[in-house]
N, C-alpha and C positions, 0 to 999 in steps of 0.2 A: 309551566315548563314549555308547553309550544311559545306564548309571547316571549320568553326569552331565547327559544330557537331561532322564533323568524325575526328579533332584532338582530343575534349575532350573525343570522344567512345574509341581513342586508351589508355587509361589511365587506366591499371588495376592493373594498382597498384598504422708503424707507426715509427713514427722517433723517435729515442731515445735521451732524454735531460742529456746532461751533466754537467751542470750548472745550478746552483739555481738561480730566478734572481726576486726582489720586483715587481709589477704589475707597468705599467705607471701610472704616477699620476694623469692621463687625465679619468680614467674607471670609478672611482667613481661620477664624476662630470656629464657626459653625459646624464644620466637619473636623471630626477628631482624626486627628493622623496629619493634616494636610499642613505644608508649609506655610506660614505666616511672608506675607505680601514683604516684599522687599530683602526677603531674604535669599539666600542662593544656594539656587536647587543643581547639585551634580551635571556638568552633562547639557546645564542650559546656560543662557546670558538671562540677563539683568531684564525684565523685563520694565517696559518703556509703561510710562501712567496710561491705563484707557481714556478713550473719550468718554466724554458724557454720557451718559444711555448704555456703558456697556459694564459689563462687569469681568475683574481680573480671574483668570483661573487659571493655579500652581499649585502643584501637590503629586504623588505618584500615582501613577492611572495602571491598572489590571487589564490587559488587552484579552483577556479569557476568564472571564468569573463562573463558577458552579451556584444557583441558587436553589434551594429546596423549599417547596409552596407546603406548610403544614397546615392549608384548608383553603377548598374549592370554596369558589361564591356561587356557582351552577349548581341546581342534582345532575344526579348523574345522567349522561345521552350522549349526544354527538357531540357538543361541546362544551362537555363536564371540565375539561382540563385547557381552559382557556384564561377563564379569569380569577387571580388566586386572591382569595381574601386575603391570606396572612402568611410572610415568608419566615422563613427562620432570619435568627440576624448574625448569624456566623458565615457568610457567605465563603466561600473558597476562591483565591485566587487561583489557576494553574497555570498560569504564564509570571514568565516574569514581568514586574513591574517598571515602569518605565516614566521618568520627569514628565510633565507637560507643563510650560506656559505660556497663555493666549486671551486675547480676549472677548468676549462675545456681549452682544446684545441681552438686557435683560427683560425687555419681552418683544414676544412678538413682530414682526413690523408693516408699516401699510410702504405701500407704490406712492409713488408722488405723485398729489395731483388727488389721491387719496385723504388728504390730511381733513377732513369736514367729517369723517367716519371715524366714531372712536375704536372700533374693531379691525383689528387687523386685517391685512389684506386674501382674498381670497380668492380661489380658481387662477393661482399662479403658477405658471410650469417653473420647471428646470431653470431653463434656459432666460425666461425673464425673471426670476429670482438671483442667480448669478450676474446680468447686467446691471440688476438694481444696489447690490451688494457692492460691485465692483466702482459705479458711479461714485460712490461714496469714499474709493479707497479701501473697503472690505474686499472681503469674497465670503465663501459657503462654506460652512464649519465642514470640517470631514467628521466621516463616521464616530471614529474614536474622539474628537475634541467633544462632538457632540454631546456621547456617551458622557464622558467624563464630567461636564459642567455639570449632568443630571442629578448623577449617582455620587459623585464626590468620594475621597479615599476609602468610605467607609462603606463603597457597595453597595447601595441603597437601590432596592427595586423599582420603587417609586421616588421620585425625586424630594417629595418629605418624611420618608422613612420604609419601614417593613410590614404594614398593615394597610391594606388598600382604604383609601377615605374617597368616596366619592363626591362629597361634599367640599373636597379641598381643590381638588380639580374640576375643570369642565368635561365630564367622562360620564358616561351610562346615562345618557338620553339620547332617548328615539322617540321624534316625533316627524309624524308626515300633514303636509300641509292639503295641496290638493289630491286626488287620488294620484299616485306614482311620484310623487314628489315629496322631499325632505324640507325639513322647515329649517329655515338658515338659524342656529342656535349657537351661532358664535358670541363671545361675550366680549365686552371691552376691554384695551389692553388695561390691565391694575388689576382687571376686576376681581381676581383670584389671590391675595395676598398669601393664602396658607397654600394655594400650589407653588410653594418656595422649594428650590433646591440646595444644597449644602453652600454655594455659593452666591444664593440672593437673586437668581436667575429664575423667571415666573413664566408658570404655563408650559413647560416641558413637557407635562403628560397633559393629553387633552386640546380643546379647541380647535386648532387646528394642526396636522402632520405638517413637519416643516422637511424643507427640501436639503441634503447633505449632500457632501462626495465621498463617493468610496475612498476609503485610505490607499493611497498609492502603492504598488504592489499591491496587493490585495487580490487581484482577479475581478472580472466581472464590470456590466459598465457601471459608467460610474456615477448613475443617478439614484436617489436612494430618499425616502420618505421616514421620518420619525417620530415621535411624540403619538404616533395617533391622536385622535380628534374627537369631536363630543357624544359620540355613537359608543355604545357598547365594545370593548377592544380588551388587548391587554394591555395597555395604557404603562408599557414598562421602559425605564433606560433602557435596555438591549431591544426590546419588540423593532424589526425593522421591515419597512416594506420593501421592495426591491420590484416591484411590478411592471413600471412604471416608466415608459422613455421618456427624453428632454423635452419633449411640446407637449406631456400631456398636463393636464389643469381639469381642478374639479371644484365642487364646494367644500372642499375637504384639505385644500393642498396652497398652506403657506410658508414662508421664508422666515428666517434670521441671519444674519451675518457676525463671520467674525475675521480676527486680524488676529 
């Protein structure tokens, strides 16, 4: 019980496509509820083929979901009610639901100049993750696109279902290298094929927290950390960090883009 206290106390907190290319014909299908690619969602336009590297995502997003944890992965103490082994899978929506379509990167991404590193790039702020997004013609997913690519129509906790696999993500490892230092345990972009989301989008939970923007309206600024990272977390579509201003950067904190 203390070693998993002082792992969870430790927790306080791009390649250029040249080719256009259709989504696989397998994204729309994977999440039950979700619109099938090319078809027309109420409310939106026709969405345009992603590039290369990125994956389509269309279908109705829940901008307020209710989830119920039916078992802790902690005994009980200070942070019994953090990491949930296993949700129910009747999630609640209580907002209404609402079109999205957009496209995002499906994994990870490195800085250029990076490309010799198969692991994505790390200790990126804000601010240099939105330049490198923008170079390319992206920019920084918002909260909610975010969300959505995760979780998929069908409200999904973790991005490959309702039952926490730690073995599917890169999530619940702590290890320290020298004394006061973390061991860099990021893993290569691919390397996680079953941290897949309903939409064919890898590494959502885990490896690294990637940098978002707050949904316009919304309140609040508008730098914003997701996925958590290979450390002990709640490793959830919704879990958000918010701590955090535009220059900071740690071994914990990278990007993805989308359009």
């Amino acid at each position: 019980m203390l070693v998993v206290a002082s792992m969870l106390m430790a927790l306080t907190t791009c390649v250029a496509y040249d080719d256009a290319a259709l989504p696989p014909s397998h994204v729309a299908s994977i999440s039950e509820g979700a619109e099938g690619i090319g078809e027309r969602v109420e409310g939106t336009t026709d969405l345009e083929p992603c590039p290369l590297g990125m994956a389509a995502v269309t279908g109705s997003y829940c901008p307020d979901v209710e989830h119920k944890c039916l078992r802790w992965l902690d005994p009980p103490g200070k942070y019994h009610e953090f990491r949930c082994a296993e949700y129910a899978t009747d999630p609640v929506c209580r907002a209404p639901r609402r079109a999205m379509r957009f496209c995002i990167d499906r994994d990870e991404q490195r800085l250029v100049g990076a490309a010799s590193d198969p692991r994505p790039s790390n200790n990126v702020s804000w601010v240099e993750a939105k330049q490198a997004c923008a170079a390319r013609g992206a920019r920084l997913c918002t909260q909610s696109e975010w969300q959505f690519a995760c979780e998929g129509a069908e409200m999904r906790p973790y991005p490959y279902g309702f039952v926490r696999d730690s073995e599917a993500c890169n999530i619940d490892h702590f290890e320290l290298g020298r004394p006061g230092a973390l061991r860099d345990l990021r893993t290569a972009t691919g390397g996680n094929p079953r941290c897949a989301s309903p939409f064919g989008v890898l590494d959502l939970a885990g490896n690294l927290e990637e940098w978002v923007t707050r949904d316009p309206g919304s309140g609040g600024k508008a730098t914003l950390l997701k996925g958590s990272w290979w450390m002990p977390g709640r490793s959830t579509c919704r879990a958000t960090n918010a701590g955090h201003d535009e220059v900071y950067h740690g071994a914990e904190t990278g990007f993805r883009c989308c359009r």
